[in-house]
N, C-alpha and C positions, 0 to 999 in steps of 0.2 A: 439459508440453504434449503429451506421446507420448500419452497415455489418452486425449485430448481427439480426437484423429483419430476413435476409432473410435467416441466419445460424439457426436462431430459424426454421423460417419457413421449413424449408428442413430436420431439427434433425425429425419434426411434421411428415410430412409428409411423411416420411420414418418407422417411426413406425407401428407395424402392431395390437393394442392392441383392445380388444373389444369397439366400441365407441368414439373412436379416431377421425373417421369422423367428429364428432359434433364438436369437438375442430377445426380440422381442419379450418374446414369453419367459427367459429364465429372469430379466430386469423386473417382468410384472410379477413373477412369483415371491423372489427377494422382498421385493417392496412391499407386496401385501403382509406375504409372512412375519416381516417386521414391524408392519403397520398393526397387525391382528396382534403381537404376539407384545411389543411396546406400547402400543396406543399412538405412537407416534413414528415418525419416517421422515431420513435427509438422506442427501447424497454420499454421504459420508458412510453410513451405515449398511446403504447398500452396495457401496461400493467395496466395503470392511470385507462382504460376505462374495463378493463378484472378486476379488482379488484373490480370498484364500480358496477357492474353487479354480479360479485359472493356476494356483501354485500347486493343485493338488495335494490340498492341506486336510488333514485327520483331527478329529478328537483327542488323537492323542499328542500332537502339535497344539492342543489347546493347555492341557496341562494336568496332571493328577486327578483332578478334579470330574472333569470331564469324562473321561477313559473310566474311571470308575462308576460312574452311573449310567454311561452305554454298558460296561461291562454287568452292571445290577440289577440293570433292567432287560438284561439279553439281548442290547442291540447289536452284537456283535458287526451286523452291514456297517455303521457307524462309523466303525475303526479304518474302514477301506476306504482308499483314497476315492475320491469323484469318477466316474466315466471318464474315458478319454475325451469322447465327443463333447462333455460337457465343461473337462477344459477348456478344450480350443472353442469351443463358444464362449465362456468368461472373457479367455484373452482378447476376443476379438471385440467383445464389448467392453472390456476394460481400453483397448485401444481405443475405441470410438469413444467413452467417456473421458479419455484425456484429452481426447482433439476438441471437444467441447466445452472442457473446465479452460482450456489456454484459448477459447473464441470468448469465452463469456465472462470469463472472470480476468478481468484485467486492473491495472492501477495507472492513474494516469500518466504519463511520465513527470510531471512536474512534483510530483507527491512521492513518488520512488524512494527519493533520499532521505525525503524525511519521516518514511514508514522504516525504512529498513535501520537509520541511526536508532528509532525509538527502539523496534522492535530486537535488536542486537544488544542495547542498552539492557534493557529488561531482561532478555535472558543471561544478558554477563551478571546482574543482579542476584536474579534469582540464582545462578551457579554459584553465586559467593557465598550465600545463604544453605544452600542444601547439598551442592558435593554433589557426589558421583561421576558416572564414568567422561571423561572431559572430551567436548570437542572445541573445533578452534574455527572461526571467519572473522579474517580482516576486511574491512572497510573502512576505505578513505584513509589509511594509512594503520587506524587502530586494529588489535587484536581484540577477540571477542570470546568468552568462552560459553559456552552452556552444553549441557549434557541432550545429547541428541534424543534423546526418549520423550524429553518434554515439548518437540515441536513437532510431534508423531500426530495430535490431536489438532484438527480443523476446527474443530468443533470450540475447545479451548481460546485459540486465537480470535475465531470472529465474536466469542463474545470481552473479547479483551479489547478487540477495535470498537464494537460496536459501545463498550464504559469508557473506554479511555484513551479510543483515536484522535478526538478532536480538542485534548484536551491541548493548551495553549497557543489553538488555533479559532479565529474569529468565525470558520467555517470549518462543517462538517467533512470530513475525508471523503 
């Protein structure tokens, strides 16, 4: 998902639609900020920071944790939610990043059934193994459980495809 930054950023940047600018420049700031501030940058991460800025998300939506070190270190701005303006620019580039994760990340249809048997497999596994709060997808007639927290990370999954997609298969997914 690393190439996917700068394919996102370039799809951006090439668009010519009213207000596009704003998006522009909050995608390149996230990105770098997290690039300067990680060493590293996916779409995942910037999108983590572009979503909780369109929900008009706080530090203190972060947890204990947070909210006491803005509050320690007197950032008290910190605690206020985002700009409105700067909402409604996330959301609108949160829409445009979903129209381009459903153009560009697809799966083939012939592979469909056999990502999602594995992939329902594994987390009814794993939910046998660790508990917590349960959810339920049947497919192809079975029920399936896993604790919905754990399919919250992207990031998680493509490295679990990219170990053990192709395993009992003579080709790569």
């Amino acid at each position: 998902m690393k190439e996917m930054v700068s394919d996102f950023q370039k799809e951006l940047a090439s668009g010519s639609e009213r207000g596009l600018h704003s998006e522009v420049r909050m995608y390149s700031q996230v990105a770098a900020s997290i690039k300067q501030t990680f060493g590293r940058v996916d779409l995942e991460s910037v999108f983590t920071v572009v979503d909780a800025i369109a929900q008009g998300k706080t530090l203190k939506d972060l947890g204990y944790f947070a909210t006491f070190l803005a509050k320690d270190r007197r950032s008290a701005s910190l605690l206020r939610p985002p700009l409105r303006e700067d909402q409604q620019t996330a959301q609108k580039l949160r829409a445009r990043f979903e129209g381009f994760v459903k153009r560009v990340c697809w799966v083939k249809p012939d592979k469909l059934d056999s990502i999602l048997s594995t992939y329902l497999a594994f987390f009814n596994d794993v939910y046998r193994a660790m508990g917590g709060p349960q959810s339920q997808f049947t497919h192809d007639g079975n029920a399936y459980f896993y604790n919905q927290l754990w399919t919250s990370s992207l990031r998680t999954m493509t490295m679990y495809w990219r170990l053990f997609g192709a395993v009992g298969s003579d080709k790569p997914l």
